[in-house]
N, CA, C and O atoms as a Tinker XYZ file with bonds, in Angstrom:
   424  protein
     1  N      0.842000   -1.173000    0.000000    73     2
     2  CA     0.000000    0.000000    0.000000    64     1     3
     3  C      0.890000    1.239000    0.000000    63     2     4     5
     4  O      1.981000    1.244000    0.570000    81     3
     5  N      0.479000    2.110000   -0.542000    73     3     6
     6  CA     1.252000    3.319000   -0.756000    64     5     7
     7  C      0.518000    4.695000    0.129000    63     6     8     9
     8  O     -0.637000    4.891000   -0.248000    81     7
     9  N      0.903000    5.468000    1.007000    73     7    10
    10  CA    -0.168000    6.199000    1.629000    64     9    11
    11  C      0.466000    7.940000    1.103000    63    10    12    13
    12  O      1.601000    8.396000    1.244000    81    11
    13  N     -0.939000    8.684000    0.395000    73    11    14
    14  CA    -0.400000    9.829000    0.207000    64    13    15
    15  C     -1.191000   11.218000    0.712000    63    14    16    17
    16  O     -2.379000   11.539000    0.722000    81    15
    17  N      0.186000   11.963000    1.173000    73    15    18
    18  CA    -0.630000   12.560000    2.311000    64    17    19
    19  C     -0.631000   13.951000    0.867000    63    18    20    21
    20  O      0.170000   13.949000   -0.068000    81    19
    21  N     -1.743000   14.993000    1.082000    73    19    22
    22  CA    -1.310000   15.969000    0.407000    64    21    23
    23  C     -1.733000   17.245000    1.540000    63    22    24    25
    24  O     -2.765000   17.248000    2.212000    81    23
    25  N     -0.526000   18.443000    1.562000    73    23    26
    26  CA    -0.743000   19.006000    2.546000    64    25    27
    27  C     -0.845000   20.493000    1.418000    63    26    28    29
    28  O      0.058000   20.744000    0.619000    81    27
    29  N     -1.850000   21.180000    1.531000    73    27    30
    30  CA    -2.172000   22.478000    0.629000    64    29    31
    31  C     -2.366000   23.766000    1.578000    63    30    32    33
    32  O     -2.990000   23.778000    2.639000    81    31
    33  N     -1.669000   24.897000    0.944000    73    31    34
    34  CA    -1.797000   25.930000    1.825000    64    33    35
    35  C     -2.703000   27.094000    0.587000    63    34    36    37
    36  O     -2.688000   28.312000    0.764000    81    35
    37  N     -3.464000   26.411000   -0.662000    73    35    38
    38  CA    -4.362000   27.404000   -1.662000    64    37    39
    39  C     -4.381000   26.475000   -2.602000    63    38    40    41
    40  O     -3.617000   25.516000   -2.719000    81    39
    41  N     -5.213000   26.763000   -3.224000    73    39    42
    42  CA    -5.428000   25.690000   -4.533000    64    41    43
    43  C     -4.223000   24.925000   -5.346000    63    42    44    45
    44  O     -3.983000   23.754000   -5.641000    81    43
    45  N     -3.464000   26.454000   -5.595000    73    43    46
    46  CA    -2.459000   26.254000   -6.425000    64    45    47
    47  C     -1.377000   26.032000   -6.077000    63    46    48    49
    48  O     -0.356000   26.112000   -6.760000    81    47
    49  N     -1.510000   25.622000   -4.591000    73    47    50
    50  CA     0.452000   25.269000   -3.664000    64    49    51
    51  C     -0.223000   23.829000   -2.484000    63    50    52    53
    52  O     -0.657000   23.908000   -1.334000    81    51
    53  N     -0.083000   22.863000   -3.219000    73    51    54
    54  CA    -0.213000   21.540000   -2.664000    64    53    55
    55  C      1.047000   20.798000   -2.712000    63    54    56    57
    56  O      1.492000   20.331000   -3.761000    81    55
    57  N      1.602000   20.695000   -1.612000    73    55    58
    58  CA     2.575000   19.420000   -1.367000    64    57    59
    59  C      2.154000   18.133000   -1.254000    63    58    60    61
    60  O      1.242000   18.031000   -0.434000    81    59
    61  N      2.554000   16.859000   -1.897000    73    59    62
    62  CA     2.307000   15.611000   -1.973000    64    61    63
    63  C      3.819000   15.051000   -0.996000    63    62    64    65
    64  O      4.949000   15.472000   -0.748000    81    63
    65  N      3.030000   13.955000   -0.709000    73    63    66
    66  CA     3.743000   12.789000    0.078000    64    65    67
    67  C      3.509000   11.488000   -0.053000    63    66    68    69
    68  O      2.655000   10.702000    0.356000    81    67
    69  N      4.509000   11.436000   -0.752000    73    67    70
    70  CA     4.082000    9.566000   -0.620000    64    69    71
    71  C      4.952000    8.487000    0.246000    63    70    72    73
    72  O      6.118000    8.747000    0.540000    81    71
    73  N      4.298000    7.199000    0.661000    73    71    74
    74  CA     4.959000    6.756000    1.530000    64    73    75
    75  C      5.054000    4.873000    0.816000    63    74    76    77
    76  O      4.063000    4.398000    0.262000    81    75
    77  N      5.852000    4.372000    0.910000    73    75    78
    78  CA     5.506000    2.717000    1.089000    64    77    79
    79  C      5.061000    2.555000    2.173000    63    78    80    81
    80  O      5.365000    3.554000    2.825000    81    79
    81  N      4.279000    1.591000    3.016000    73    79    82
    82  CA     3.731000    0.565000    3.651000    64    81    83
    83  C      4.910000    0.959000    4.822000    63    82    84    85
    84  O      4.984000    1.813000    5.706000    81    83
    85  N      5.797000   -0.151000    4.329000    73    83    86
    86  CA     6.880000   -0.091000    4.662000    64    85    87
    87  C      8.048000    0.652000    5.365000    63    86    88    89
    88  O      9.026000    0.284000    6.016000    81    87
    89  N      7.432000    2.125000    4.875000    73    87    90
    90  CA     8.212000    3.193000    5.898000    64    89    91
    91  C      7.648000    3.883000    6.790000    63    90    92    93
    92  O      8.066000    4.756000    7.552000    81    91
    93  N      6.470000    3.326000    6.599000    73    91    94
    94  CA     5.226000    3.806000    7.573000    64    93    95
    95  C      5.344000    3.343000    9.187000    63    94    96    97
    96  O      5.395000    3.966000   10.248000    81    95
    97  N      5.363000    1.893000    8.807000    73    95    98
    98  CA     5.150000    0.864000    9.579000    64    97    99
    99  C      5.930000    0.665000   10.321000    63    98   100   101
   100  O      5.613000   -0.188000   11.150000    81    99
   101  N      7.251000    1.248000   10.462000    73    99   102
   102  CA     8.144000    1.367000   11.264000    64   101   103
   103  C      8.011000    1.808000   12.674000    63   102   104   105
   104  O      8.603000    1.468000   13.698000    81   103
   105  N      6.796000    2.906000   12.367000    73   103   106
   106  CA     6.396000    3.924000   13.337000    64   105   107
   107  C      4.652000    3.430000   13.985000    63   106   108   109
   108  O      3.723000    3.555000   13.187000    81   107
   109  N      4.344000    2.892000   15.426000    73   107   110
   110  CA     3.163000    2.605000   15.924000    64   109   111
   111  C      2.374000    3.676000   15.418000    63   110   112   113
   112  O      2.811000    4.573000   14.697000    81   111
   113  N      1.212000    3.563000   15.810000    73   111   114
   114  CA    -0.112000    4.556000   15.898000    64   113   115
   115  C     -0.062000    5.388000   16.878000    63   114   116   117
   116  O     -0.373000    6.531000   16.543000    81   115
   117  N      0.230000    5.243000   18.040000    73   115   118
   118  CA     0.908000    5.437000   19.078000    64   117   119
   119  C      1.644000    6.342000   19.366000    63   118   120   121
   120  O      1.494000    7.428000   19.926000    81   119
   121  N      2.626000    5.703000   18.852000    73   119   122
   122  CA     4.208000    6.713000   18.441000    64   121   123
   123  C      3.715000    7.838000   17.368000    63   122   124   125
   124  O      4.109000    8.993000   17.531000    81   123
   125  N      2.969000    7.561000   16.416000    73   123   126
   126  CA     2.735000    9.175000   15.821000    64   125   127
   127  C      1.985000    9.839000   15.969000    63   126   128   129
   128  O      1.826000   10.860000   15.300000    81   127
   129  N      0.991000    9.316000   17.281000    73   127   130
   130  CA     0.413000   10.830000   17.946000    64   129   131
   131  C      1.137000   11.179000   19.052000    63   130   132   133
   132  O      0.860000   12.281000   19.528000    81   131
   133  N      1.901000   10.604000   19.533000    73   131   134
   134  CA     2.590000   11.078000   20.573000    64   133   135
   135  C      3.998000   12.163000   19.491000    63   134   136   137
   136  O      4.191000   13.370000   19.634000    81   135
   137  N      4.515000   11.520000   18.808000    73   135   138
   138  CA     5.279000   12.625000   18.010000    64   137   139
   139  C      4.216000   14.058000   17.570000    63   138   140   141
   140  O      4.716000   15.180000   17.649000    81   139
   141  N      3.045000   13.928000   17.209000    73   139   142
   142  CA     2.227000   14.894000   16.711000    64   141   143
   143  C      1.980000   16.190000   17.861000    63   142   144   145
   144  O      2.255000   17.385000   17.755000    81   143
   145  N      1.177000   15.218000   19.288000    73   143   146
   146  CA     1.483000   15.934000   20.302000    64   145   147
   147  C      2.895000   16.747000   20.570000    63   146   148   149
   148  O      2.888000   17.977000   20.592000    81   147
   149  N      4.011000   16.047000   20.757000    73   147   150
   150  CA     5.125000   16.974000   21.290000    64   149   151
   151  C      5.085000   17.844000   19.879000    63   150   152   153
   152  O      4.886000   18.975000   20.322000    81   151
   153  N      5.131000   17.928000   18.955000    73   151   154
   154  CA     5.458000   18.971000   17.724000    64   153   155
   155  C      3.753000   20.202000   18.253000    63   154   156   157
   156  O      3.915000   21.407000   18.058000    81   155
   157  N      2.840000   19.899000   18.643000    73   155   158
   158  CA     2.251000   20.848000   19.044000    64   157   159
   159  C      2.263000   21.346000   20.141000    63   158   160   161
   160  O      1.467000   22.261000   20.350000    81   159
   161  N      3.103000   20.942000   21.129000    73   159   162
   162  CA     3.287000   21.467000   22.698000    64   161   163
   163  C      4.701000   22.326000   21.934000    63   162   164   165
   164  O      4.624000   23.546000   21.785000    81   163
   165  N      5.812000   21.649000   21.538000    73   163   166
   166  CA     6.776000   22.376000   21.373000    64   165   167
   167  C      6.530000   23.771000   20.178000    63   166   168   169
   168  O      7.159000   24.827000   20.247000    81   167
   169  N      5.415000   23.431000   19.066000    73   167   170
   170  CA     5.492000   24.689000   18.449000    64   169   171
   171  C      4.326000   26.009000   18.825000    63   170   172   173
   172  O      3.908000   27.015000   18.251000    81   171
   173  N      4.077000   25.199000   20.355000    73   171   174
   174  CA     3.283000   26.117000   21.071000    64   173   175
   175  C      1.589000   26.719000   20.283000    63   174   176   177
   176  O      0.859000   27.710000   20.284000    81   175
   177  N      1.663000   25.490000   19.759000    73   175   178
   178  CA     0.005000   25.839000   18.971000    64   177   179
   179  C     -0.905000   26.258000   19.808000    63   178   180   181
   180  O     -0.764000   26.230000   21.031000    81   179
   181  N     -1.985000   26.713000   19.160000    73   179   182
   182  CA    -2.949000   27.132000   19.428000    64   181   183
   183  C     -4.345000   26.875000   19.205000    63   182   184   185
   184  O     -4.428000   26.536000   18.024000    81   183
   185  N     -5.409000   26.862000   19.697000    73   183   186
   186  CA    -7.058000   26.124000   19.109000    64   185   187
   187  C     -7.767000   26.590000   20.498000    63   186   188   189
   188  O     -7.593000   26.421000   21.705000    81   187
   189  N     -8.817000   27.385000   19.490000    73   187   190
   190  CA    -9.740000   28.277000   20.484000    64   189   191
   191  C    -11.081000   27.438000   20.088000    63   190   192   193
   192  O    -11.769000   27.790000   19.130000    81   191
   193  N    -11.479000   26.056000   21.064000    73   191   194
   194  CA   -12.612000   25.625000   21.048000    64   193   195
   195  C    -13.572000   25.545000   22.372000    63   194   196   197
   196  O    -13.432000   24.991000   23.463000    81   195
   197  N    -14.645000   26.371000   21.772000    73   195   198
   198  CA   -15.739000   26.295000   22.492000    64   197   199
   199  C    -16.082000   25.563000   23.730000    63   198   200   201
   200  O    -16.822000   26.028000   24.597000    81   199
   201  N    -15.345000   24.040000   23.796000    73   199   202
   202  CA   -15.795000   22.718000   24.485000    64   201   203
   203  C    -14.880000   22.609000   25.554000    63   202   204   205
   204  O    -15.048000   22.099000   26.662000    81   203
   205  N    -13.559000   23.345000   24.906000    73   203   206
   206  CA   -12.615000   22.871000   25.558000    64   205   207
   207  C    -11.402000   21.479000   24.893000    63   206   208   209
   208  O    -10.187000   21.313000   25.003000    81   207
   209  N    -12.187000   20.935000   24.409000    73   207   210
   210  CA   -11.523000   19.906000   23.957000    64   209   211
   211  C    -10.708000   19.970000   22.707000    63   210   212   213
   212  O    -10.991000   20.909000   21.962000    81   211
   213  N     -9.920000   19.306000   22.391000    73   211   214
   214  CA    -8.735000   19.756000   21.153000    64   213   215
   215  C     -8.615000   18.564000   20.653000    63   214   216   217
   216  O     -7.804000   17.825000   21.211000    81   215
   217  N     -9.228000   18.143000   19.704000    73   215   218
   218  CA    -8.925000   16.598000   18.904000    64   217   219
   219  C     -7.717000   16.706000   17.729000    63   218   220   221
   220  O     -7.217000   17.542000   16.977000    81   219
   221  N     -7.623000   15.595000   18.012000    73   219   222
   222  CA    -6.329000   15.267000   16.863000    64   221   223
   223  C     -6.452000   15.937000   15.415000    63   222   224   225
   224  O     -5.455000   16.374000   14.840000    81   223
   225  N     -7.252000   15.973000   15.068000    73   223   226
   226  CA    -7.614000   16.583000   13.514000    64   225   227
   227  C     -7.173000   17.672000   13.943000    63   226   228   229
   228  O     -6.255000   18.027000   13.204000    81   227
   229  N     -7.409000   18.641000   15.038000    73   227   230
   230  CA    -6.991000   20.223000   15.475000    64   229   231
   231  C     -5.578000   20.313000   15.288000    63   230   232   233
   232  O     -4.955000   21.160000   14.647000    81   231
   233  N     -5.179000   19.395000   15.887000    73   231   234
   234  CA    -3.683000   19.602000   16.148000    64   233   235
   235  C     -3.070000   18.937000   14.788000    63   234   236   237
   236  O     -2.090000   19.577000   14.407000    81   235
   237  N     -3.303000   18.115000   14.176000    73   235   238
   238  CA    -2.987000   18.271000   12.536000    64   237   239
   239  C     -2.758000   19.169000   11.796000    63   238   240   241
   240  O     -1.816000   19.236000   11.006000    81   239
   241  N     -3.979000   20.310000   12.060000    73   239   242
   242  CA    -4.369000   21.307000   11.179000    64   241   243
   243  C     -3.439000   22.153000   11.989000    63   242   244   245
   244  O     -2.732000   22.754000   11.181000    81   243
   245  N     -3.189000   22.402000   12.930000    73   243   246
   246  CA    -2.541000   23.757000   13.755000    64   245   247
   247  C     -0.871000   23.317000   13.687000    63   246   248   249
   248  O     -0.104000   24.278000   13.741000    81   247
   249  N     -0.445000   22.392000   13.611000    73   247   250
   250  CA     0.812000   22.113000   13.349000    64   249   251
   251  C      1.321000   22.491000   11.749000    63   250   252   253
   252  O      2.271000   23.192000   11.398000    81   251
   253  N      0.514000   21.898000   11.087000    73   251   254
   254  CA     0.800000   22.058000    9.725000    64   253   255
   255  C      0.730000   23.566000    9.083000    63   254   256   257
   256  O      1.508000   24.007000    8.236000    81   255
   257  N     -0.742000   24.486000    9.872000    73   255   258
   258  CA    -0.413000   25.994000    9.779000    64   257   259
   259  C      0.577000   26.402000   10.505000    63   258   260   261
   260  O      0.846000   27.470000    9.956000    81   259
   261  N      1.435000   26.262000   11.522000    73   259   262
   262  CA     1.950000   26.979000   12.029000    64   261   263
   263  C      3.336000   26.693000   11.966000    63   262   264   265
   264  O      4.008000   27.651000   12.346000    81   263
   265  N      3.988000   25.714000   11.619000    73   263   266
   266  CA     5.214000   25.820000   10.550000    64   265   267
   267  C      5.109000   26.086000    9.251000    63   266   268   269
   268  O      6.190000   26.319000    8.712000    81   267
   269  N      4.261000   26.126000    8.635000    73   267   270
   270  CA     3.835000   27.482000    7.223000    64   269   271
   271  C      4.035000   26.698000    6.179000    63   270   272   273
   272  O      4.269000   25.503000    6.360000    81   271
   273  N      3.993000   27.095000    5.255000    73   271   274
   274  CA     4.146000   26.281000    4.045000    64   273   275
   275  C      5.622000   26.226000    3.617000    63   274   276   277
   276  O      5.968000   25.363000    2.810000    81   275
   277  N      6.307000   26.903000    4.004000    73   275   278
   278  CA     7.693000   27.270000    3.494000    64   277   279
   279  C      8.174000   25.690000    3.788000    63   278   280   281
   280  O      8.494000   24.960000    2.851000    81   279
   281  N      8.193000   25.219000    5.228000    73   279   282
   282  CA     8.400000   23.875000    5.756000    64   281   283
   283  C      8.125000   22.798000    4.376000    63   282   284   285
   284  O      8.883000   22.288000    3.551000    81   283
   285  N      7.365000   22.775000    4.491000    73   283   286
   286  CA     6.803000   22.165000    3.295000    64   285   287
   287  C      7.189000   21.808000    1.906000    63   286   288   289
   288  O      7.179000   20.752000    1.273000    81   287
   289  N      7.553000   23.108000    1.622000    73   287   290
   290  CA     7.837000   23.397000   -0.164000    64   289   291
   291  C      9.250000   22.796000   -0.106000    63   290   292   293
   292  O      9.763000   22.332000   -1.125000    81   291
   293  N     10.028000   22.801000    1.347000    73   291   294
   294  CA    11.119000   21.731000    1.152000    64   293   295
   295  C     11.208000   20.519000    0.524000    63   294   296   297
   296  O     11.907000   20.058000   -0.379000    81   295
   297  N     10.182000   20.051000    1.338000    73   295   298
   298  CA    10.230000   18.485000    1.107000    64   297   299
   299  C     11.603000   18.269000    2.204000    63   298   300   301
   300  O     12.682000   17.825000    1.813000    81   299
   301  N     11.395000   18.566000    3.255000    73   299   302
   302  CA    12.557000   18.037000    4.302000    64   301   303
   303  C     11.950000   16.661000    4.944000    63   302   304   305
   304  O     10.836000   16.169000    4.763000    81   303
   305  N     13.108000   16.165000    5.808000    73   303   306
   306  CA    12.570000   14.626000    6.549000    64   305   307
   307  C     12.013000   15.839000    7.470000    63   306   308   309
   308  O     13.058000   16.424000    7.187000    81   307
   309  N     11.495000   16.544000    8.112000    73   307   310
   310  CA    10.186000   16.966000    8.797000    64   309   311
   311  C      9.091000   16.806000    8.223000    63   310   312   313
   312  O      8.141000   16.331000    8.845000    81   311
   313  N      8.975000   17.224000    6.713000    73   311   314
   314  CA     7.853000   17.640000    6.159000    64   313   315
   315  C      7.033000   15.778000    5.891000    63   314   316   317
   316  O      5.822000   15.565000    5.949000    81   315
   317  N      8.025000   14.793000    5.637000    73   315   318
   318  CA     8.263000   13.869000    4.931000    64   317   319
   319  C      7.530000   12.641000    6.851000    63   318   320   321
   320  O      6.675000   11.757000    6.785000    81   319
   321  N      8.061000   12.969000    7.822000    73   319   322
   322  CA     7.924000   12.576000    8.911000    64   321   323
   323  C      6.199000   13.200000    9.405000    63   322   324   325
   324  O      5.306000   12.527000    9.920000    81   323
   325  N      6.165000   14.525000    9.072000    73   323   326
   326  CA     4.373000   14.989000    9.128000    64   325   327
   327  C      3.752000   14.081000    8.403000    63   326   328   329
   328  O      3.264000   13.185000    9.093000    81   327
   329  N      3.610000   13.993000    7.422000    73   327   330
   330  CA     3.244000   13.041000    6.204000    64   329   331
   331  C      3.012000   11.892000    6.728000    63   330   332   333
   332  O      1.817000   11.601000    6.678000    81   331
   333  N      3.872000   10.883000    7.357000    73   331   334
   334  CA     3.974000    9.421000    7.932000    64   333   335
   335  C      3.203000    9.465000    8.796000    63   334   336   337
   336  O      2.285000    8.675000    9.014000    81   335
   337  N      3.516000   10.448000    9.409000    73   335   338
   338  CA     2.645000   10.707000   11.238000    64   337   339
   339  C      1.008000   10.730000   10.937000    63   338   340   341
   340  O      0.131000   10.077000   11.502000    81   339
   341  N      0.904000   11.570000   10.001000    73   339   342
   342  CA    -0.648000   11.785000    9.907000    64   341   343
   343  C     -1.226000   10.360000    9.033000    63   342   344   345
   344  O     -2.270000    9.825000    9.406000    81   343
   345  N     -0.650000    9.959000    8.160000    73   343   346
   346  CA    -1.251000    8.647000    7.796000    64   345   347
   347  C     -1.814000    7.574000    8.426000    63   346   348   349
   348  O     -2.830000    6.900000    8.259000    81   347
   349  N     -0.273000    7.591000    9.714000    73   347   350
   350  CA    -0.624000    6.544000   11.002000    64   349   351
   351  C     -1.864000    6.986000   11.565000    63   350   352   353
   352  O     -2.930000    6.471000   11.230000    81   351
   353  N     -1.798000    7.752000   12.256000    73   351   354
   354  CA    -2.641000    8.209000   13.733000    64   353   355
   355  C     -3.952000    8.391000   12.954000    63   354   356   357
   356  O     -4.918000    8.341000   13.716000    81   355
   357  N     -4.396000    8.655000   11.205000    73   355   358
   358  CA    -5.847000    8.855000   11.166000    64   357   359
   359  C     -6.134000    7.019000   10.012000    63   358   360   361
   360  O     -7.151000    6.451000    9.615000    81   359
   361  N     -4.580000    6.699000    9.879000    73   359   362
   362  CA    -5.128000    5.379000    9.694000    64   361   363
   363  C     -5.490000    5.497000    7.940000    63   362   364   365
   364  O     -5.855000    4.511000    7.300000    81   363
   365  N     -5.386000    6.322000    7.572000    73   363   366
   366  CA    -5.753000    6.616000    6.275000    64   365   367
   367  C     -4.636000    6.417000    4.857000    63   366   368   369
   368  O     -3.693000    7.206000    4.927000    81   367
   369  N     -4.617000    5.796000    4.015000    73   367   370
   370  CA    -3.831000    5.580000    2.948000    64   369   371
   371  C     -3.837000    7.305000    2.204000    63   370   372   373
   372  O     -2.789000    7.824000    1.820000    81   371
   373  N     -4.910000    7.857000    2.130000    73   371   374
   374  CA    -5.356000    9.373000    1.275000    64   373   375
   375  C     -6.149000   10.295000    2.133000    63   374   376   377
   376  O     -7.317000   10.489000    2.471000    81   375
   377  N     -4.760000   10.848000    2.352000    73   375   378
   378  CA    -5.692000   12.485000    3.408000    64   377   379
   379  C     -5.388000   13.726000    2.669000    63   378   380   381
   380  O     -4.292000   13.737000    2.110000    81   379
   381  N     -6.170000   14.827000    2.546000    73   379   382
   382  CA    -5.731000   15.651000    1.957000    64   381   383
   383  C     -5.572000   16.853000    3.532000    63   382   384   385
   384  O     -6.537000   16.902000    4.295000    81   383
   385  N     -4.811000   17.371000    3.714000    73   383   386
   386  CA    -4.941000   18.987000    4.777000    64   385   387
   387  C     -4.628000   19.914000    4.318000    63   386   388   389
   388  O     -3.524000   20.378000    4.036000    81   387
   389  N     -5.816000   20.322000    4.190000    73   387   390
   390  CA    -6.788000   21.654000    3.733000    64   389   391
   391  C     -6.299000   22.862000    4.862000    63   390   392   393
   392  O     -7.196000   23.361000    5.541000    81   391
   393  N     -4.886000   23.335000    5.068000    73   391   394
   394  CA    -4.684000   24.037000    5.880000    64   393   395
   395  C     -5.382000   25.444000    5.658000    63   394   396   397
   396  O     -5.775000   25.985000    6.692000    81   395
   397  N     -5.637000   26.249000    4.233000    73   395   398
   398  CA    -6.319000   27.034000    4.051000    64   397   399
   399  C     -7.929000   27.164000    4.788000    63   398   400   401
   400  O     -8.586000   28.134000    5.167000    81   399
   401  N     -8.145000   25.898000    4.776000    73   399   402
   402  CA    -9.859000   25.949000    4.861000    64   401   403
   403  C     -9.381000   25.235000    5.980000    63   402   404   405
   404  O     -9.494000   24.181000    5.355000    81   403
   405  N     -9.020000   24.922000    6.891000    73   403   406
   406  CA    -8.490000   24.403000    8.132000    64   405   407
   407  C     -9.722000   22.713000    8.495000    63   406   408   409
   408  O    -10.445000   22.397000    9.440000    81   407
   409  N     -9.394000   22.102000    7.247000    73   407   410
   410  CA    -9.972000   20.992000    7.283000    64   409   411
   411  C     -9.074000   19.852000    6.526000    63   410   412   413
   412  O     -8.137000   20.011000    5.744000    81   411
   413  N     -9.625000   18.744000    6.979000    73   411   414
   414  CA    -8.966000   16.951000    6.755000    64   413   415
   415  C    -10.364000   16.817000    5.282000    63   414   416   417
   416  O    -11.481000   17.262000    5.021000    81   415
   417  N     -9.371000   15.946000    4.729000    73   415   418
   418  CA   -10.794000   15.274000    3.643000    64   417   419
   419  C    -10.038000   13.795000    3.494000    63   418   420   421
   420  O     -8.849000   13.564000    3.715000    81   419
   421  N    -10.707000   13.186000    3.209000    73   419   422
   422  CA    -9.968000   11.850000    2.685000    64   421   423
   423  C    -10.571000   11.197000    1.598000    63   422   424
   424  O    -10.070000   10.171000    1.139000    81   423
């Protein structure tokens, strides 16, 4: 299985990620929300919800806005490690993050 994450900051500036199985799998479910968590404690995110509560999709979306797209347009092992992380933890082969519109689609 091949899992591809695509992370977009406007129509016309979408980063793709692709992964084997294989380099995925290295990493628990586990292990990449707990990596997801520390990258949002350490980049000091933010999410103003109503409930109180902050679900994983939040902190997807608030990590990925708040190292910017520049991160991204690298293609660094960060950008490449976001990518893996989010595949694991939502379990999904095809996610798109809609950081503009601050939404997940799959």
């Amino acid at each position: 299985m091949t899992y591809h994450i695509i992370v977009s900051f406007a129509k016309d500036r979408a980063y793709e990620f692709k992964s084997a199985s294989g380099e995925v799998s290295v990493t628990t479910q586990e292990e990449a929300r707990r990596w997801l968590d520390k990258e949002f404690a350490d980049l000091k995110c933010e999410i103003t919800s109503p409930t109180g509560k902050i679900l994983i999709i939040d902190k997807l979306l608030a990590v990925a806005r708040t190292v910017g797209e520049s991160r991204f347009s690298q293609e660094n092992e960060w950008a490449r490690q976001y990518a893996r992380n989010v595949a694991l933890t939502l379990g999904r082969d095809l996610v798109r993050v809609d950081v503009e519109h601050m939404r997940l689609g799959y």
